[in-house]
N, C-alpha and C positions, 0 to 999 in steps of 0.2 A: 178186744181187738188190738190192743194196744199195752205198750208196757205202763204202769203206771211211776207217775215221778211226781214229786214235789211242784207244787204248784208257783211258779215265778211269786215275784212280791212287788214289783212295779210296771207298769206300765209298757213300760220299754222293754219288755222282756217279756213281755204277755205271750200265750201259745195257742194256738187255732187248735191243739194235738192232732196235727196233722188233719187240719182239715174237715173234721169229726162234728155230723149235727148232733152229736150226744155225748156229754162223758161224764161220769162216777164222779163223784168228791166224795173224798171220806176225809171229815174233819178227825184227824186222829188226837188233837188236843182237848181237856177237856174244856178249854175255854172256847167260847164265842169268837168266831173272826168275818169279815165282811170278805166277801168272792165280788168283784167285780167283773162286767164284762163292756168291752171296746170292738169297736167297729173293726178296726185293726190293730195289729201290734204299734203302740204309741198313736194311737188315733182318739177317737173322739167317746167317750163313756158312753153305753147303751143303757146302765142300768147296774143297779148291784144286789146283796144279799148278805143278811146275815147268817152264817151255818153255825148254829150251835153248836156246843162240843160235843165231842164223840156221836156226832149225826151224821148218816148218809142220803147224798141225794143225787138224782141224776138231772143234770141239766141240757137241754134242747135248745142249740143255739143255730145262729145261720153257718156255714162253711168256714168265713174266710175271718167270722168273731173268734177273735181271742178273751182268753181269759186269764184274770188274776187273782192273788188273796191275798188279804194284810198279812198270812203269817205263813211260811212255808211248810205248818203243822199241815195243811189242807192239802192232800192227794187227789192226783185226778187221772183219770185212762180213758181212752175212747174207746166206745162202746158202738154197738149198733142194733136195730131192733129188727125182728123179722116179721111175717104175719104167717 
C-alpha cells in the first residue's frame, strides 16, 4: 500500500509509514539488527526486536507508533490486510 524505504536509524526520525497498523520489514542485510518501536517520533520506546538477516516480517502496530532500526539495511512499506 505503500512505497517501500529504508528504515530511519534514530529515533527522531522514526516513521508511523504513514500511519499504517502494519508494515513489511525486510531485513535485506545478512546480519542481525534490533527494529524498535516508540509511541511517537522521538517519544517514549514501546518495545523492540531483533530481525535476523535476510528475515521477513510483518509488524502490527498502533497508528500514530513509529518505527526504527539500528541499521538502514531494514526496509519497511505499509501494508494492509483484508478479510
Amino acid at each position: 500500500m505503500g512505497a517501500e524505504i529504508a528504515c530511519p536509524t534514530t529515533t527522531g526520525t522514526a516513521t508511523s509509514f504513514s500511519q499504517s497498523s502494519a508494515v513489511r520489514l525486510v531485513n535485506t542485510d545478512s546480519n542481525a539488527h534490533v527494529v524498535s518501536i516508540v509511541e511517537t517520533q522521538s517519544g517514549t520506546g514501546i518495545g523492540s526486536f531483533t530481525m535476523p538477516g535476510t528475515s521477513i516480517e510483518v509488524l502490527e502496530k498502533g497508528y500514530t507508533q513509529c518505527v526504527f532500526a539500528s541499521n538502514a539495511a531494514v526496509r519497511g512499506a505499509k501494508v494492509g490486510f483484508t478479510n
